[in-house]
N, C-alpha and C positions, 0 to 999 in steps of 0.2 A: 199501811194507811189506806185509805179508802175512798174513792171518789168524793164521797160529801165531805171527808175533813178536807181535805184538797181545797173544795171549793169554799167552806168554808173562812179555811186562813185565807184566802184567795181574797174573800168577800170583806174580812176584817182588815185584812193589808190596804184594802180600798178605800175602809173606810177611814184610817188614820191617815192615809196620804191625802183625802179630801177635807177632811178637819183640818189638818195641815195648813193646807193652802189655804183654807179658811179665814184661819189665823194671820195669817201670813198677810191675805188680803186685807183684811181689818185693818191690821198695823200699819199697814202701807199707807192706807185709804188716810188714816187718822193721819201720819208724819203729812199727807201731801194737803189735807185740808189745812191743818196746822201752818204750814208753810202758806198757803193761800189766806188765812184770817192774819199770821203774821204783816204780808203785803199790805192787809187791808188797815192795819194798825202803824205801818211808818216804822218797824222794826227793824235794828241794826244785823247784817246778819248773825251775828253772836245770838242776839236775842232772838231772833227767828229758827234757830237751830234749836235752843234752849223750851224756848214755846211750841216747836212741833215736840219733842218730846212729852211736854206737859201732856199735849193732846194725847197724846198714844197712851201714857200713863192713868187719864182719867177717864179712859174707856174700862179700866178696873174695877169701878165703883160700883158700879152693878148692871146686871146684864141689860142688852140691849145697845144702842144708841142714846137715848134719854141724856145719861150724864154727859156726851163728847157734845151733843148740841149745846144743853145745859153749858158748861162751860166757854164752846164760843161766842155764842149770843153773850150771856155775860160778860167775857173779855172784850169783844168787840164793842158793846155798848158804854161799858167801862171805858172803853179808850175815846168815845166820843165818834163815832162810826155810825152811820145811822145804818141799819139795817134790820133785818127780822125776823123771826123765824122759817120761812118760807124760804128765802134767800139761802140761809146755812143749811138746813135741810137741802136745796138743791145742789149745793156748793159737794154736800157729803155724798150724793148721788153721781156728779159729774166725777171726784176724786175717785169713787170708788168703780169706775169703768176703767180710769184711767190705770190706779194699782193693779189691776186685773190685766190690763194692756201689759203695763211693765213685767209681770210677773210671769205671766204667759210667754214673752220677749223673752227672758232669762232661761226658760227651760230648757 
């Protein structure tokens, strides 16, 4: 084998471990915003557990963010919450340093 395949797997090994964590972070980021719009809703913890999952699930829908805001704003308006888009957008910025915190902790 040869110095550039070397580096190559070297380069591809990279980049699955960072996709990885990618993912990883997302999912995270989604259970902890979930868990923060739950609060803001009066949820039972059952129901809080059950709703951050939601969250992580409807980041599925299609790429991006779009659908996880989609969805809180909606749920939280739904529930009588005044807030706005701005607010959950921030919400999903502040979670997502934090999942990054947590996950970076674990390694």
């Amino acid at each position: 084998m040869t110095t550039f395949d070397d580096r190559e797997k070297a380069f591809e090994a990279k980049f699955a471990r960072d996709e990885d964590m990618a993912f990883r972070v997302t999912a995270r980021r989604n259970r902890l915003v979930g868990q923060w719009a739950a609060a803001q809703m009066k949820l039972t913890p059952e129901e809080t557990d059950a709703y951050a999952k939601a969250v992580v699930q409807a980041d599925f829908e299609e790429a991006g963010d779009e659908d996880v805001i989609r969805k809180l704003l909606g749920d939280l308006l739904a529930a009588g919450v005044e807030t706005d888009e701005a607010t959950v957008r921030r919400a999903l910025e502040e979670q997502s340093v934090e999942a990054r915190r947590q996950l970076m902790g674990e390694a």
